[in-house]
C-alpha positions as a Python dict, from the first residue, in 0.01 Angstrom:
ca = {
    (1, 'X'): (0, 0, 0),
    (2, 'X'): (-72, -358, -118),
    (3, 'X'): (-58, -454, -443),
    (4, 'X'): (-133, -836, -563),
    (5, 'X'): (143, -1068, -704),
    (6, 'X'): (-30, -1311, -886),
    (7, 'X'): (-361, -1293, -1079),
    (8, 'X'): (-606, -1567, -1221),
    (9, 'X'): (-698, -1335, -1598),
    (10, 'X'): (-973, -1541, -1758),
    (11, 'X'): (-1142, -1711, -1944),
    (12, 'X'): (-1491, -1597, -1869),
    (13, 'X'): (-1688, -1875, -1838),
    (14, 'X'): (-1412, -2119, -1776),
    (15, 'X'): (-1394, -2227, -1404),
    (16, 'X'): (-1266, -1885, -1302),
    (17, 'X'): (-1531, -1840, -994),
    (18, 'X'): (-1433, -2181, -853),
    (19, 'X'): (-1028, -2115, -878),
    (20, 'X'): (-1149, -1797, -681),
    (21, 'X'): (-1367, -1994, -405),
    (22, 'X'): (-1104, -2238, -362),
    (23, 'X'): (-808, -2022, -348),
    (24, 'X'): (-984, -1794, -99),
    (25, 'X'): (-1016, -2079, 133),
    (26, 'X'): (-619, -2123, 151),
    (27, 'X'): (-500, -1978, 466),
    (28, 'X'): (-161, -1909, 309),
    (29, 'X'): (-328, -1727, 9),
    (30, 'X'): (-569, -1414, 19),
    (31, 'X'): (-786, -1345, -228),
    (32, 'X'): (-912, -1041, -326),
    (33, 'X'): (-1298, -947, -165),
    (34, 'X'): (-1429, -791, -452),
    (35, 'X'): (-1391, -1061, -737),
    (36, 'X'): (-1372, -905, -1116),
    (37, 'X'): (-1211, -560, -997),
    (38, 'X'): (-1081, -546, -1369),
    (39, 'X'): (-880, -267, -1262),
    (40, 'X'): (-580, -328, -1467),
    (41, 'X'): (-840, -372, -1782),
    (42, 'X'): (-1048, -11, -1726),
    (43, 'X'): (-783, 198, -1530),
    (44, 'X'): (-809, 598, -1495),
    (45, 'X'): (-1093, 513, -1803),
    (46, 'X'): (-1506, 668, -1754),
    (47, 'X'): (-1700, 321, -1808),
    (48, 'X'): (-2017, 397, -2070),
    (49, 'X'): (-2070, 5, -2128),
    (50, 'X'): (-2419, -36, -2277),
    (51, 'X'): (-2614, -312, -2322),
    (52, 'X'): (-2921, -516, -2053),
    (53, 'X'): (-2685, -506, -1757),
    (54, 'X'): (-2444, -231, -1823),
    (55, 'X'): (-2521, -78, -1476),
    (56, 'X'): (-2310, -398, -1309),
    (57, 'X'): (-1985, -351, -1510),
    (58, 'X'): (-1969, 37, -1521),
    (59, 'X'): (-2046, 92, -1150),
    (60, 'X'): (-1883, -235, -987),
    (61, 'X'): (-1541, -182, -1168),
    (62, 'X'): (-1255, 7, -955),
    (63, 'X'): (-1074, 241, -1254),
    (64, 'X'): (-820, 448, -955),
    (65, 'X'): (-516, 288, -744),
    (66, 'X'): (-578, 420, -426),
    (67, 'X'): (-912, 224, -454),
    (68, 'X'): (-777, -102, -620),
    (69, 'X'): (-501, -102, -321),
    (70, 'X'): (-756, -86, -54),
    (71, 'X'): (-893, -426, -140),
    (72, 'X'): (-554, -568, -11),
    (73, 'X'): (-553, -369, 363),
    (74, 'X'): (-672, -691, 473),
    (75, 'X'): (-343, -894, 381),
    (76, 'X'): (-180, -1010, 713),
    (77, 'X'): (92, -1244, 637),
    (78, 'X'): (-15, -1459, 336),
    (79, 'X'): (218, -1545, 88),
    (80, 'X'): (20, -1508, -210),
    (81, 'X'): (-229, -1247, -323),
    (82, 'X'): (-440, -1216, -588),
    (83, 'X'): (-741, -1133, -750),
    (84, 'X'): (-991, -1257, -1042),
    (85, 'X'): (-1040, -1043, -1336),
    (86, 'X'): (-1149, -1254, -1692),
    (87, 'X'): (-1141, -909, -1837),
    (88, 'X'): (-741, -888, -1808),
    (89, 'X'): (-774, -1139, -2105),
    (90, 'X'): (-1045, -991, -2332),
    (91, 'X'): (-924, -611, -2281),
    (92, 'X'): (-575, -575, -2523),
    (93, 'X'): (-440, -264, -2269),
    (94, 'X'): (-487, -501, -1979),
    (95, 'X'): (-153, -663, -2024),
    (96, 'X'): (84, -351, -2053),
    (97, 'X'): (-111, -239, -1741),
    (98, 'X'): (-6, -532, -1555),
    (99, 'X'): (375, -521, -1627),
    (100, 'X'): (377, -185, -1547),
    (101, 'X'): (242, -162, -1200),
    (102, 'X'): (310, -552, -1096),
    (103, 'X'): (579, -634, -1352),
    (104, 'X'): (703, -1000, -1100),
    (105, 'X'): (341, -1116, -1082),
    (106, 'X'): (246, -1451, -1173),
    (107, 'X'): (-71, -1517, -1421),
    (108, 'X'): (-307, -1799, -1388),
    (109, 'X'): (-536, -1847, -1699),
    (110, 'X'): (-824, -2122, -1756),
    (111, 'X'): (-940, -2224, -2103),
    (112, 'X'): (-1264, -2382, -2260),
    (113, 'X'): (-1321, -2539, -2559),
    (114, 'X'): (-1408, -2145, -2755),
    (115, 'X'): (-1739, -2296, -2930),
    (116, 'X'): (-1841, -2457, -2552),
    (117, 'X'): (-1738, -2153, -2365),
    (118, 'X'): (-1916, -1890, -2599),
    (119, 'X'): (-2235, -2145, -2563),
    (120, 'X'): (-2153, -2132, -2183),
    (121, 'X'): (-2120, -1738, -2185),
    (122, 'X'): (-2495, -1667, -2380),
    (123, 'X'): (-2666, -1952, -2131),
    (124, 'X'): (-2545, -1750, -1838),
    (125, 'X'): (-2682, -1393, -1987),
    (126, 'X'): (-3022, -1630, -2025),
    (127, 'X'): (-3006, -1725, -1717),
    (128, 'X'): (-2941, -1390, -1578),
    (129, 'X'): (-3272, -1248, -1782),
    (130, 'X'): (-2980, -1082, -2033),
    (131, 'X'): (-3016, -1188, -2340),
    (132, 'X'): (-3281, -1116, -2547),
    (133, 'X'): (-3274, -1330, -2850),
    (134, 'X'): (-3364, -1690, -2736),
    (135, 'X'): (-3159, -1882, -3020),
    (136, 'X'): (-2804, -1852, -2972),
    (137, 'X'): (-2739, -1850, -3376),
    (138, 'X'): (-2927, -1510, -3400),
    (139, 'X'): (-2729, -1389, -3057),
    (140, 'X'): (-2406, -1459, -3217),
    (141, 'X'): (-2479, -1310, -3538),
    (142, 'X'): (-2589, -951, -3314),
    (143, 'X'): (-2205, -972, -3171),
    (144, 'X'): (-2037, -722, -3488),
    (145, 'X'): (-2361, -482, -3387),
    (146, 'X'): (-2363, -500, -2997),
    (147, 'X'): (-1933, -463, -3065),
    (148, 'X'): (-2003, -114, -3253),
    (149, 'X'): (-2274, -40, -2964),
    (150, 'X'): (-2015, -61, -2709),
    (151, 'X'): (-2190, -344, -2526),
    (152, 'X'): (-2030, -491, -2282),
    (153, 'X'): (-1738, -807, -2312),
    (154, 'X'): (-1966, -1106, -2212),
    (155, 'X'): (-2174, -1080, -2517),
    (156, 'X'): (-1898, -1085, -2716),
    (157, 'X'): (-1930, -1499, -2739),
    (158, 'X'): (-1732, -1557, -2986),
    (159, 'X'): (-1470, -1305, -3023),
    (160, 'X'): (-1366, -1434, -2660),
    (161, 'X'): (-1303, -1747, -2780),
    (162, 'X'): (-947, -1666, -2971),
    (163, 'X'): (-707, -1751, -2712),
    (164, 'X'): (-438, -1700, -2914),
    (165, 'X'): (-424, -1347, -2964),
    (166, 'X'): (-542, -1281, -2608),
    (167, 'X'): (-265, -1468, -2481),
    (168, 'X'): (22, -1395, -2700),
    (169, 'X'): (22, -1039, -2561),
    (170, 'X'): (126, -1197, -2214),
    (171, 'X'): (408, -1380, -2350),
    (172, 'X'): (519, -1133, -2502),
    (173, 'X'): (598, -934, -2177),
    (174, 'X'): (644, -1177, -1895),
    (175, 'X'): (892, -1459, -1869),
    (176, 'X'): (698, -1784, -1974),
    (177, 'X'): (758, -1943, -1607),
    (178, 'X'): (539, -1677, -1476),
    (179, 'X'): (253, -1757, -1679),
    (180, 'X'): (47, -2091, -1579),
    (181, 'X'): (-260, -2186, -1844),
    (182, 'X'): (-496, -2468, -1731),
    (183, 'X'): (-780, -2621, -1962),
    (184, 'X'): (-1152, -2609, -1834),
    (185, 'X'): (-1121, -3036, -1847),
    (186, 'X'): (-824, -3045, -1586),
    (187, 'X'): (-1098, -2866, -1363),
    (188, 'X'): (-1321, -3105, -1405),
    (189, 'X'): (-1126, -3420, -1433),
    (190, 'X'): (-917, -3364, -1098),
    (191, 'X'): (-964, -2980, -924),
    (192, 'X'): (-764, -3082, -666),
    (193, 'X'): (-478, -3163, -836),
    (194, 'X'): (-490, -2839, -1044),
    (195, 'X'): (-551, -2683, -728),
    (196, 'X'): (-237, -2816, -627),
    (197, 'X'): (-5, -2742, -890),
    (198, 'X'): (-136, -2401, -878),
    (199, 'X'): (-34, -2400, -496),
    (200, 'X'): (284, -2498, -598),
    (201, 'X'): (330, -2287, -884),
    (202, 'X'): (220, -1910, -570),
    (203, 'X'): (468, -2072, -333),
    (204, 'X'): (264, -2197, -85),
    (205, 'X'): (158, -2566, 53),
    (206, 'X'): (-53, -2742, -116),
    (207, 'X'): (-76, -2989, 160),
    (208, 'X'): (-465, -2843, 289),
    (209, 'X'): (-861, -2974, 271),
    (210, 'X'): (-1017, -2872, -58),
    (211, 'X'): (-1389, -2923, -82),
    (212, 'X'): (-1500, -2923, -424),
    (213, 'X'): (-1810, -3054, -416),
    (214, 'X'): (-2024, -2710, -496),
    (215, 'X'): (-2069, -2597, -858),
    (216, 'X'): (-1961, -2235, -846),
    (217, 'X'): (-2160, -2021, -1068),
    (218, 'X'): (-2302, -2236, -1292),
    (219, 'X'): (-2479, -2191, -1618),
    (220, 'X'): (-2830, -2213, -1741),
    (221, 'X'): (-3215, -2122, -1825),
    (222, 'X'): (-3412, -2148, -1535),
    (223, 'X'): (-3730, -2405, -1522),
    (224, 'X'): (-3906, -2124, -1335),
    (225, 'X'): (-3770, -1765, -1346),
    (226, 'X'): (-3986, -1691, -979),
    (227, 'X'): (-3807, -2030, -821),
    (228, 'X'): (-3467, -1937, -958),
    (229, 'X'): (-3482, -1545, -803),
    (230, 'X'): (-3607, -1707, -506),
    (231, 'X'): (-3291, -1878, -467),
    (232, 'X'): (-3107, -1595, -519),
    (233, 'X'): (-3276, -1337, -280),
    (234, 'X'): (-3086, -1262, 26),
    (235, 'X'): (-3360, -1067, 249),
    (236, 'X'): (-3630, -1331, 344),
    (237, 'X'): (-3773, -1417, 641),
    (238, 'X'): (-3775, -1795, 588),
    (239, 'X'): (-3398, -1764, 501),
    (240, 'X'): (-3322, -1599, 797),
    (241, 'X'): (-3493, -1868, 1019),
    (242, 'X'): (-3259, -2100, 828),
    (243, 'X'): (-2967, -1903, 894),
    (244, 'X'): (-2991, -1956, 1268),
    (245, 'X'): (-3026, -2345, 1257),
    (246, 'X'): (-2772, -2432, 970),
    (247, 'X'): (-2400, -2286, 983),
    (248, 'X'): (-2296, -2124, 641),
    (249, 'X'): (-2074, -2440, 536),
    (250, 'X'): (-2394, -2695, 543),
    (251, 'X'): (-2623, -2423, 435),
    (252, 'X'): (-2416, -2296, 139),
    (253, 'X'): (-2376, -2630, -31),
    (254, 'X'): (-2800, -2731, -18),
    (255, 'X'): (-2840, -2394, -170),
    (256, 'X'): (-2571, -2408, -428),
    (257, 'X'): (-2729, -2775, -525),
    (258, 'X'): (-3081, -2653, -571),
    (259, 'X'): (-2948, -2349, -782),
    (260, 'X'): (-2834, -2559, -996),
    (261, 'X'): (-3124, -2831, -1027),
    (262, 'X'): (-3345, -2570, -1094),
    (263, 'X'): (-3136, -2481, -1439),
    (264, 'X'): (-3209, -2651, -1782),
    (265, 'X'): (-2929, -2662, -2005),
    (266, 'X'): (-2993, -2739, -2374),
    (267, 'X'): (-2713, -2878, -2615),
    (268, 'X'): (-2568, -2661, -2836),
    (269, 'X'): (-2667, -2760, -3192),
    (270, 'X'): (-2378, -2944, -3373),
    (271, 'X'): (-2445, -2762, -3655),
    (272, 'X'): (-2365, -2425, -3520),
    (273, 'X'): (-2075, -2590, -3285),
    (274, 'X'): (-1892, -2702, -3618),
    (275, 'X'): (-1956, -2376, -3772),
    (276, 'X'): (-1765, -2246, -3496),
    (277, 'X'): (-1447, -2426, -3465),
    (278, 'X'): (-1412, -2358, -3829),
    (279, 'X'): (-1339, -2025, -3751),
    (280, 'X'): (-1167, -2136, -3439),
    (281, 'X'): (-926, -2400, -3574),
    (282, 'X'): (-617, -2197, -3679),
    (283, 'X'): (-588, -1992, -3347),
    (284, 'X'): (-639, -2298, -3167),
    (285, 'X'): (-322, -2435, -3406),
    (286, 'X'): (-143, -2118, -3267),
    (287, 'X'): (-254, -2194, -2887),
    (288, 'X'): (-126, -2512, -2889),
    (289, 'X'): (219, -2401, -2996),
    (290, 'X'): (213, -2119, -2746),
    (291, 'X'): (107, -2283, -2424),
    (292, 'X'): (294, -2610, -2560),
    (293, 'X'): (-22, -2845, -2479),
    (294, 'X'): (-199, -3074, -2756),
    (295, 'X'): (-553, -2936, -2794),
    (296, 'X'): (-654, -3191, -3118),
    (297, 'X'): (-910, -3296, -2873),
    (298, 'X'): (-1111, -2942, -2890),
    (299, 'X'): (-1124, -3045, -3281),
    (300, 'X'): (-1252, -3369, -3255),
}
C-alpha cells in the first residue's frame, strides 16, 4: 500500500490550503483527496474533541493505516505524494509518528507572523459561526479553560503561535535538508516562486502553469451570515443552472471572489498585537536560529 513521502505540517492559518490547491494541480505531484487527514497526529487514538464544531475534527480524522493508505490507491506514476495536515505541527506525538512509519519523507512547513496568525485563526471560527465571544481579547483569555476542556487545536490561538517548540521536535529527528520552512510573506510576495522551489525541493519540474489568482480559504466575519451560507451551499437549483453554462475553472474563481467580498475583516488592535509578541519574542529569537532566516521584521 501507498504511503506519502513528503508532507506540508502547518501552520494553521498560514497559506496551507493554497500550497494544497496548487500542488494538487501538478501533474507530477498527487495530493492527497481528503485534505487534514491528521493521521500521523490522532493515530490508533478515540477522538472526544469538544468544543462548537467538535463533530468536524472527531469524525473527519482517519486514526487506522489501512484507512490512511487508501487515500493514496489513486497514485499512478507521480513522483511526489503528499498530504496537508497543520495538526502534524500543533500535536507533540505527531513527529515520532512520522519518522516511524515514513522516516525519508520530506516536510514542508508555512509560518505567520504568531500574533497575525492567532488573529487569523479566531476570524475564521467567526466566520464559521464558531466562536462565541465577539472580542478576540476575551477569546484569547478562554484558551487555558477551552485547553483543560479538551477543545479542539484551532482555538488554541495563541499557543499555536510558538514555532519554536513545534518545530524543534522535527529537527530533532530528520536530517535538516529534509525539512523546508516558508514564511506566510513569501506566499504572498511571489507564490510562484515558492511554488517553485518547493517543486524543486519533491523532485519534480517546476517548469508548469500556476494560477494563483483565487484566495483559498480566506478569513473573515461575514457582512450577511444568509449571503455568506448562500455562497457556500452546494444543492441549489440556481447553482445547478450555472453549472451547465460555466465550466468549473471560470465558475470556481467568480465564486471564490464573491466569498471573499462578502467578508469584513477588522484590524487587530495594536494594543493586544504588542501584548502578544511580548510573549512571542524569545521563541521567535529561537526560530530564527533554527530555520536560519532573520525574522526582526515579525518584531517591528
Amino acid at each position: 500500500m501507498s504511503m506519502p513521502n513528503f508532507l506540508i505540517i502547518g501552520a494553521a492559518k498560514s497559506g496551507t490550503t493554497a500550497l494544497y490547491q496548487y500542488l494538487n494541480r501538478h501533474p507530477e505531484i498527487y495530493m492527497s483527496p481528503h485534505k487534514e487527514p491528521r493521521f500521523f497526529a490522532f493515530e490508533d487514538r478515540p477522538l472526544e474533541f469538544r468544543g462548537p464544531n467538535q463533530r468536524d475534527i472527531n469524525d473527519d480524522t482517519i486514526t487506522d493505516l489501512t484507512t490512511y493508505q487508501s487515500l493514496f490507491e489513486g497514485v499512478s506514476n507521480e513522483v511526489a505524494i503528499g498530504e496537508a495536515s497543520t495538526a502534524y505541527l500543533a500535536v507533540p506525538e505527531a513527529a515520532d509518528r512520522i519518522h516511524q512509519h515514513i522516516p525519508n519523507a520530506k516536510l514542508i512547513a508555512i509560518l505567520r507572523q504568531p500574533a497575525d496568525r492567532a488573529y487569523s485563526s479566531y476570524l475564521h471560527l467567526k466566520r464559521d459561526n464558531h466562536e462565541p465571544y465577539a472580542d478576540f481579547g476575551r477569546a484569547l483569555q478562554a484558551e487555558p479553560k477551552r485547553r483543560a476542556q479538551n477543545w479542539e487545536f484551532l482555538w488554541r490561538y495563541k499557543e499555536l503561535g510558538f514555532y519554536f517548540q513545534q518545530l524543534q521536535r522535527y529537527y530533532s529527528k530528520f536530517d535538516r535538508d529534509r525539512i523546508r520552512v516558508y514564511l506566510y510573506e513569501d506566499l504572498c510576495s511571489d507564490a510562484i516562486g515558492l511554488v517553485k522551489n518547493i517543486c524543486q525541493f519533491l523532485g519534480v519540474s517546476d517548469a508548469f502553469t500556476l494560477d494563483t489568482s483565487s484566495k483559498h480559504n480566506p478569513s473573515g466575519i461575514p457582512k450577511n451570515r444568509g449571503v455568506y451560507n448562500y455562497l457556500l451551499k452546494e444543492n441549489d437549483p440556481l447553482k445547478t443552472i450555472v453549472k451547465t453554462f460555466l465550466p468549473e475553472s471560470v465558475r470556481r474563481p467568480i465564486v471564490n471572489s464573491l466569498i471573499q467580498r462578502s467578508l469584513h475583516k477588522p484590524q487587530l488592535s495594536p494594543q493586544l498585537r504588542h501584548q502578544l509578541m511580548q510573549e512571542y519574542r524569545q521563541d521567535i529569537f529561537q526560530l530564527q536560529e533554527l530555520i536560519q532566516r532573520d525574522l526582526s521584521h515579525w518584531l517591528a
